[in-house]
Structure formats: C-alpha cells, structure tokens
C-alpha atoms as a printed R data frame, in Angstrom:
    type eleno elety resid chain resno       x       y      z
1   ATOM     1    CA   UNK     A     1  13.429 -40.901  3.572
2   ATOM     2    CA   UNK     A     2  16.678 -42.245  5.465
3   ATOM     3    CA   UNK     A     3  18.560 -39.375  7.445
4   ATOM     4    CA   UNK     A     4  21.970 -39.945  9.396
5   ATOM     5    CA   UNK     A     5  21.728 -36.530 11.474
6   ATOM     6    CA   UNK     A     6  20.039 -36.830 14.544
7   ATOM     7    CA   UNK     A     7  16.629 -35.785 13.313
8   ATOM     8    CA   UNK     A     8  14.774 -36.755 16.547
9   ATOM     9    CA   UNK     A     9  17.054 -34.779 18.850
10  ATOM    10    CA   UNK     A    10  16.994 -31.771 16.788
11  ATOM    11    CA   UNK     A    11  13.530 -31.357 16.850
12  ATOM    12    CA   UNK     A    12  13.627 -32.540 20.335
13  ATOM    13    CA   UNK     A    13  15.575 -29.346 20.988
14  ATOM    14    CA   UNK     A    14  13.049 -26.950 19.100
15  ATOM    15    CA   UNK     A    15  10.454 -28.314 21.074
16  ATOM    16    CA   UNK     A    16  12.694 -27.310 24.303
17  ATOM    17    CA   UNK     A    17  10.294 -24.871 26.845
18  ATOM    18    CA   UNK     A    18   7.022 -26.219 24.666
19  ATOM    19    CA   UNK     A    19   4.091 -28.718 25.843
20  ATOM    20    CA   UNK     A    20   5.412 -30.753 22.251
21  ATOM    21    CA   UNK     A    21   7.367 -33.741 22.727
22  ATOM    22    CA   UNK     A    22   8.967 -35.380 19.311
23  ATOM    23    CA   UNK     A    23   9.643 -39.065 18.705
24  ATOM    24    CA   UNK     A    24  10.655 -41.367 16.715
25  ATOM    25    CA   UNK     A    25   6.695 -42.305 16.136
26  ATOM    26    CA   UNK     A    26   5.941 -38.425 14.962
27  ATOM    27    CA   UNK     A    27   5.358 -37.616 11.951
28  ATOM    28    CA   UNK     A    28   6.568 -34.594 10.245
29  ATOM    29    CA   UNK     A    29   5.399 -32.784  6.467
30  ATOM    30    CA   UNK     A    30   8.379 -31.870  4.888
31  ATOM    31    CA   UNK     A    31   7.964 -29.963  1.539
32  ATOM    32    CA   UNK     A    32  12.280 -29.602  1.181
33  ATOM    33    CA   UNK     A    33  12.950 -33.830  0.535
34  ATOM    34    CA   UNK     A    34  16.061 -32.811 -1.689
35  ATOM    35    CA   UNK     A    35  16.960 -30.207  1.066
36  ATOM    36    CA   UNK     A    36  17.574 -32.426  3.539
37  ATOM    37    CA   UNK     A    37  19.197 -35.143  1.730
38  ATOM    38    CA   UNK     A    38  21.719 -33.020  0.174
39  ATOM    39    CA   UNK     A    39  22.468 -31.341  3.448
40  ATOM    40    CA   UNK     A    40  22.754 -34.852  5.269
41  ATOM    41    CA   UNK     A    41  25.461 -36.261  3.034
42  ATOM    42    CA   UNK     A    42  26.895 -32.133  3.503
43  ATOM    43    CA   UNK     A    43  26.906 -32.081  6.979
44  ATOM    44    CA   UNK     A    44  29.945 -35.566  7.800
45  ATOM    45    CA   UNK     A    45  32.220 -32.904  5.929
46  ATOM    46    CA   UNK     A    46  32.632 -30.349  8.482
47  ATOM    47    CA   UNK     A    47  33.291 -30.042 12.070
48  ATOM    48    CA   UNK     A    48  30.707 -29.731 14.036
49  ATOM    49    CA   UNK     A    49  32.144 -26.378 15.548
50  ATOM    50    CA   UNK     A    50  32.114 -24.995 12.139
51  ATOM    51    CA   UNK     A    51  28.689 -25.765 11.450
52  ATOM    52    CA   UNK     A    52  27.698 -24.182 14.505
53  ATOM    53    CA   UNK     A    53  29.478 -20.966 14.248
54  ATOM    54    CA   UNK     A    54  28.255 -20.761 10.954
55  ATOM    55    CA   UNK     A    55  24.629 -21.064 11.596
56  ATOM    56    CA   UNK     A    56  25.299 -18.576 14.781
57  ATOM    57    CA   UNK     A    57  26.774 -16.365 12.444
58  ATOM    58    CA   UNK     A    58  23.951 -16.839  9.578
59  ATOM    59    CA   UNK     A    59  21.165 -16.135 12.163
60  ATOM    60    CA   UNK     A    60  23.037 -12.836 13.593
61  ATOM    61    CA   UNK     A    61  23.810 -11.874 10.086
62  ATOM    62    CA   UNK     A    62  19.833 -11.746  8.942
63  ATOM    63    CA   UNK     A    63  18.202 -10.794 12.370
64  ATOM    64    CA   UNK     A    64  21.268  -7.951 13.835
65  ATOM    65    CA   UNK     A    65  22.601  -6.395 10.428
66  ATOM    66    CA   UNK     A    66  19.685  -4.496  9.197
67  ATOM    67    CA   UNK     A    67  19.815  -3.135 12.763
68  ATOM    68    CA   UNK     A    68  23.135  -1.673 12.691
69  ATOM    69    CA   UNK     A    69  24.345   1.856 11.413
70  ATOM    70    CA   UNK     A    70  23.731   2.500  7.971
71  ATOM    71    CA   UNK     A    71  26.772   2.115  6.192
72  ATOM    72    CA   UNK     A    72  25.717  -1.837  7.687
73  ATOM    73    CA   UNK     A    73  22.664  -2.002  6.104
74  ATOM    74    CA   UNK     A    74  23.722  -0.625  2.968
75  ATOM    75    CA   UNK     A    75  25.952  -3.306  2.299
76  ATOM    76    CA   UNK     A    76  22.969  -6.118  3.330
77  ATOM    77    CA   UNK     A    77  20.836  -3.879  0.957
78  ATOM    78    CA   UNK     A    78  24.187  -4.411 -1.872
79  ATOM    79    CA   UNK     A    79  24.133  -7.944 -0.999
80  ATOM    80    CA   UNK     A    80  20.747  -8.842 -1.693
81  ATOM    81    CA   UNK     A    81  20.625  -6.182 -4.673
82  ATOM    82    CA   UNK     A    82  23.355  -8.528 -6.229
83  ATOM    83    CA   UNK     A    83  20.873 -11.196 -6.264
84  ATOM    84    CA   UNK     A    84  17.920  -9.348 -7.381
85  ATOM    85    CA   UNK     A    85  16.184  -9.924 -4.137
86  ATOM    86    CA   UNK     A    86  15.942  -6.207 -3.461
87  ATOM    87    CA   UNK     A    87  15.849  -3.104 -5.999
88  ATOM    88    CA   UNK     A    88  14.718  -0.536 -3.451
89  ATOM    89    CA   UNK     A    89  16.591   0.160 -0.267
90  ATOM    90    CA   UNK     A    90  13.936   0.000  2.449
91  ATOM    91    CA   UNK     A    91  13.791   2.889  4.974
92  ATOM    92    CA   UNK     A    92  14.196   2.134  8.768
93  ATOM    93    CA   UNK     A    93  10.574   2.939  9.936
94  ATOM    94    CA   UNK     A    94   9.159   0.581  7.305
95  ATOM    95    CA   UNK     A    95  11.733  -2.446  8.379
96  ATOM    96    CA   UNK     A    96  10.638  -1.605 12.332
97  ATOM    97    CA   UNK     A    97   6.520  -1.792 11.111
98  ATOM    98    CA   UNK     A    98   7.051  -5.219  8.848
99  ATOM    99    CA   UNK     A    99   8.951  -6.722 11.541
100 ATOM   100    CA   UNK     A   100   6.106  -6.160 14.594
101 ATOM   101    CA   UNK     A   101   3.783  -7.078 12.239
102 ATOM   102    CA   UNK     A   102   4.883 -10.528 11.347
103 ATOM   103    CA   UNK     A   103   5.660 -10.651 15.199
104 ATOM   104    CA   UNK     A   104   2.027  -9.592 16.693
105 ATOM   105    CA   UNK     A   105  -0.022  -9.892 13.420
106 ATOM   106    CA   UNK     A   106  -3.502  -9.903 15.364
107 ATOM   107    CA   UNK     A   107  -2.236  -7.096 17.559
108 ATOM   108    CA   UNK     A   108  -1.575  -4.404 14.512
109 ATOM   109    CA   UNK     A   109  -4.585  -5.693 13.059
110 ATOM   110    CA   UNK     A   110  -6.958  -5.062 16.029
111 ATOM   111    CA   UNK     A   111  -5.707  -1.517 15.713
112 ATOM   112    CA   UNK     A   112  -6.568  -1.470 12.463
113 ATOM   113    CA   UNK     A   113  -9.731  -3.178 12.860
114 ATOM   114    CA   UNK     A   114 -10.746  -0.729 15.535
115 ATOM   115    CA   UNK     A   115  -9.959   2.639 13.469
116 ATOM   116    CA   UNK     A   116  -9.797   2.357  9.966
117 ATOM   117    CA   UNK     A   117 -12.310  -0.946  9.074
118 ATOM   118    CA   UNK     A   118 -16.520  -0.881  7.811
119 ATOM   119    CA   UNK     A   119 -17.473  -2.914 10.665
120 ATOM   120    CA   UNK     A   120 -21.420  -2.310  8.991
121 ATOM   121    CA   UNK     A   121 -19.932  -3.591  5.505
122 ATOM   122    CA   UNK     A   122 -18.420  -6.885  7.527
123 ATOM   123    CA   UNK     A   123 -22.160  -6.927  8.924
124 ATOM   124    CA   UNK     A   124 -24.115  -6.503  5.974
125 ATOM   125    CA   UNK     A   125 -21.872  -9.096  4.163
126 ATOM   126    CA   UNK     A   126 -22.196 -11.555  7.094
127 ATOM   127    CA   UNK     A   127 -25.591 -11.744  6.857
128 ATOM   128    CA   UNK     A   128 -25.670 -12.046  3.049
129 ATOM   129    CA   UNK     A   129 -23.863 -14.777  3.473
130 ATOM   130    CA   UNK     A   130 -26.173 -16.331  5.769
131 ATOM   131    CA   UNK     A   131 -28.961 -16.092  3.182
132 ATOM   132    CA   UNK     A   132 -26.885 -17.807  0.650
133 ATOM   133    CA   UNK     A   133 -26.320 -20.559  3.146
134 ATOM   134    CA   UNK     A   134 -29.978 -20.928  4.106
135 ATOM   135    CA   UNK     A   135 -31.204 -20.598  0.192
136 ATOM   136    CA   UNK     A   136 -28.577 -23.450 -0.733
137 ATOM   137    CA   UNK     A   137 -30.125 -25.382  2.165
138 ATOM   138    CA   UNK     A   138 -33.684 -25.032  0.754
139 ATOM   139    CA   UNK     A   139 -32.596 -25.814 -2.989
140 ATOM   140    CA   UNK     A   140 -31.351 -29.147 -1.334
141 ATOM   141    CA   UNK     A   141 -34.516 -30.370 -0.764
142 ATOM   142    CA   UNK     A   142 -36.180 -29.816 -4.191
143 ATOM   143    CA   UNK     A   143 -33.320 -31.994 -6.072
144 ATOM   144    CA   UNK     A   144 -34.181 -35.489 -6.773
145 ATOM   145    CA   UNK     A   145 -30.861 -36.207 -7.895
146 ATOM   146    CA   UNK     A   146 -29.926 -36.357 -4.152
147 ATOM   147    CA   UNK     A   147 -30.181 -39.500 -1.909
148 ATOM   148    CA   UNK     A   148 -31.953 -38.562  1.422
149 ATOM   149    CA   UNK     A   149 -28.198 -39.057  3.217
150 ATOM   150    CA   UNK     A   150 -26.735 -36.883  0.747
151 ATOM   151    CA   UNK     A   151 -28.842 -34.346  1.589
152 ATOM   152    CA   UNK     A   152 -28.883 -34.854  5.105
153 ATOM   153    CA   UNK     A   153 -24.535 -34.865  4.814
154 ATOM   154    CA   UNK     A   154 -24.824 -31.796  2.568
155 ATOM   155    CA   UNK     A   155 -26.562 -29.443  4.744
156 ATOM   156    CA   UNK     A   156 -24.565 -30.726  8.458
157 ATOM   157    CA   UNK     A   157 -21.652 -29.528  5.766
158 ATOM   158    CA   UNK     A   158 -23.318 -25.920  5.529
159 ATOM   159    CA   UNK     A   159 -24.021 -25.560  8.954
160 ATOM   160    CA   UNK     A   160 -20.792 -26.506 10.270
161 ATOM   161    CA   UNK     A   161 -18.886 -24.241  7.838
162 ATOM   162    CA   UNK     A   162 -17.796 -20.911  8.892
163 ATOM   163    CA   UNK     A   163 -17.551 -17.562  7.717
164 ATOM   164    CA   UNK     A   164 -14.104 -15.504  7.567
165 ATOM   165    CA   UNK     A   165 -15.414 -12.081  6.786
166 ATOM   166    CA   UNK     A   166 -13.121  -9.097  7.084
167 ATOM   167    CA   UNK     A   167 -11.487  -9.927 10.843
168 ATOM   168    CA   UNK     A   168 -12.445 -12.656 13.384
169 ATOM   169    CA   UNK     A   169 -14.356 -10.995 16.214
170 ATOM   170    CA   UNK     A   170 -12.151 -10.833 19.260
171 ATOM   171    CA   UNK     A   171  -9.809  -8.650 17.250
172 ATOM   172    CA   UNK     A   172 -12.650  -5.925 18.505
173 ATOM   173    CA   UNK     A   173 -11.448  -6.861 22.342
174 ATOM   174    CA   UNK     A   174  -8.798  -5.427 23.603
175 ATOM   175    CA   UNK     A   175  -8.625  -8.002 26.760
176 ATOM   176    CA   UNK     A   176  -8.918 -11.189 23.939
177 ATOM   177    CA   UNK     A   177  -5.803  -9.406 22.082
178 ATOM   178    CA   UNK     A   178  -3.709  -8.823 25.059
179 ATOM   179    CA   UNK     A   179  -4.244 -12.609 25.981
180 ATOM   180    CA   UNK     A   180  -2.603 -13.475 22.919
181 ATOM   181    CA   UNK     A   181   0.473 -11.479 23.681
182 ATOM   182    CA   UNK     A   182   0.976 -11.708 27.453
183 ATOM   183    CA   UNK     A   183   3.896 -13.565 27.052
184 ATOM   184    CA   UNK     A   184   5.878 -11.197 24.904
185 ATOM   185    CA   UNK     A   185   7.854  -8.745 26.993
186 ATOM   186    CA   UNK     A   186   9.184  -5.260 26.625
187 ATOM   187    CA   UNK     A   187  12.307  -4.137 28.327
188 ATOM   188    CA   UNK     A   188  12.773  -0.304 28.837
189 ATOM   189    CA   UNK     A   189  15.670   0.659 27.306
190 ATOM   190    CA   UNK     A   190  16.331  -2.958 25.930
191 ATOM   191    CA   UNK     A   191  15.793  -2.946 22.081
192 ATOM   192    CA   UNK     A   192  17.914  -5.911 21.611
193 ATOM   193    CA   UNK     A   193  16.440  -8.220 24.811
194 ATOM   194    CA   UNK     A   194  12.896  -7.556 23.649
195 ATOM   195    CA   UNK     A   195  13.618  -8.147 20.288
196 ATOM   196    CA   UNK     A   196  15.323 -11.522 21.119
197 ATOM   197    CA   UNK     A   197  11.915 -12.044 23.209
198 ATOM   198    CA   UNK     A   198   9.727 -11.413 20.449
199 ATOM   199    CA   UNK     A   199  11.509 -13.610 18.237
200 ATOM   200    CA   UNK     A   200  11.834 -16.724 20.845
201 ATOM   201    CA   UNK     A   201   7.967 -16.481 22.152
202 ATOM   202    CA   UNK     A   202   6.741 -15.906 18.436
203 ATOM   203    CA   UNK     A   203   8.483 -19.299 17.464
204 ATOM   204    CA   UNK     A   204   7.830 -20.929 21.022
205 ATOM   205    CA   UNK     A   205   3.700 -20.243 20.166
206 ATOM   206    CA   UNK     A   206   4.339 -21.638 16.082
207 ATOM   207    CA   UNK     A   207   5.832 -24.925 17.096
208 ATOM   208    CA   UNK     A   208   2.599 -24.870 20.362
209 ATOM   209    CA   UNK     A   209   0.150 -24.871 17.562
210 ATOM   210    CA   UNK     A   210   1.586 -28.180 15.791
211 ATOM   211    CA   UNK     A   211  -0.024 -29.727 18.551
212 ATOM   212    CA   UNK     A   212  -3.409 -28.076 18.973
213 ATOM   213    CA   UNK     A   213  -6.720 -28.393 16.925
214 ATOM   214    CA   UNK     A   214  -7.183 -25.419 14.355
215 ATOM   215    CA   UNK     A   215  -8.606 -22.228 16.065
216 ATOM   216    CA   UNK     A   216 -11.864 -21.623 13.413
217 ATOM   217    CA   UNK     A   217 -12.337 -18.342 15.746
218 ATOM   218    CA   UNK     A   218  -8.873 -16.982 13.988
C-alpha cells in the first residue's frame, strides 16, 4: 500500500518517550487498508492547522465532555443516542469504574481476585487439567498411526502449552501488581493531571509491548 503522509514520522512520534524506534524497514498490521487510503487522498485538502485543531478538538471532545457538568454530558449522551450507540444514559460512578478499569485492568482484577474469586475451584480445575494433559500424553504412545517424531513433536507441544485458568498468579501479589503500575501517578487534588497521566502511561506501556515477546505469565 502506497501512502503520501509521512507514515514513518508519525509513528516515529508515537513512539516518542518509548524504547521503540520505527523505520522505514518496520513492519506494521493494519486491519483499516481503505481507512488509510481514503484519508491520504483526504488529508492534501486541508490545512494542516485545521487538521490539527480538529483532531485536538476530537480528542478533548471524547476524553473531557463526559467529565463536565451534566447538562454536558447529556448532550454527548443525545449525540450518541442519535446514532444508536447509546439507549441508556450511563450514571457518573459507572463511567469513573469502566474508565480505571480499562486503565489498570490487572489492578481491579487483583482486588477482585483477592475477595470475591474460588481460588480452590481455580485449583481443583488446574489440576484436572493436568490429568488431561498427562492422559493425552499416554494415549500418544499407543497410536500406530503416529510416526515416532510426531509423537515426540506432539507431546514437547503439551508440555510447553500453558494453562489460563481463572487469573494468572501474581494477580495474588500485591508487590507484582504495584510493579505494573509504578509509573502511573496520582496528584492530590489533580483529577485532570492524573487523568492525563493515566491515559499517556497506559498508551506509553501498549506501544512498549509491540516490541517485547508475549508475557505467557499474563
């Protein structure tokens, strides 16, 4: 796909504070192909000012306006009834608990791991699943239909696979979750600076990850 924007230098920019460098060698999955053609012959029609203040505007506009006095958030809440996104205004305390929970998934869910989960269910289902493992193991060996190196390929496959049950196990320490988070800050009496906080380090540790092998402990 042939681009005229400067794709390099935008994600250059993302990457900005990150150990991720971007180059004209990277390679990148997009799923929106259309997307981005349509919006690179769109772009050559506007100033570049214009754009900007726009997507400024767009960005305040979804983060700030559900944070604003109500008579604000009932018009986001007309907006988006309009387009039968929304039938259901949603009440402030349930906005505040989706948004820190999209923010700090792993921290709300070690809180609910510690109070509300079966930790002897996860158990007990753990080490079912172990059984299954070791039967399916055995049951190799008895089928003829198998070359030796199948075999042999099959079960390395079983032991290296591993098992997601309920909640990964650090969620049960509270020094492990902490870790996680140490970079997101709280300002007393600044809803607004932690919020813009939350939102940079949360999309400063997405674009980290591109670069990292997959965390199986997660």
């Amino acid at each position: 796909m042939c681009i005229t924007f400067a794709a390099v230098a935008i994600f250059a920019r993302f990457q900005n504070g990150t150990q991720i460098q971007f180059d004209d060698n990277a390679e990148v999955v997009v799923y929106g192909v259309e997307f981005l053609r349509r919006l690179d012959k769109l772009l050559p029609e506007f100033e570049k000012r214009r754009v900007v203040n726009y997507l400024e505007w767009c960005w305040f506009f979804k983060t700030m306006l559900r944070d604003l006095p109500d008579p604000f958030a009932l018009t986001i809440f007309k907006f988006y009834k309009t387009l039968n996104l929304m039938n259901v205004q949603k009440v402030r305390w349930h906005g505040c608990v989706t948004r820190i929970n999209s923010l700090m998934p792993m921290a709300t869910s070690s809180i609910y791991v510690k109070h509300h989960f079966d930790h002897e269910a996860k158990k007990q289902v753990e080490e079912m699943i172990s059984l299954i493992m070791e039967a399916f193991v055995d049951l190799l060996v008895s089928e003829d239909w198998l070359t030796e190196e199948t075999k042999e390929f099959a079960k390395q496959k079983v032991r290296t696979m591993k098992q997601k049950i309920g909640y990964p196990d650090y969620l049960n320490d509270s020094k492990s979750v902490d870790h996680e988070y140490r970079l997101f800050k709280v300002y007393d009496g600044g809803y607004y600076k932690t919020k813009f906080q939350f939102y940079e380090q949360y999309q400063r540790d997405v674009l980290e990850r591109i670069a990292q092998p997959v965390d199986r402990e997660r």
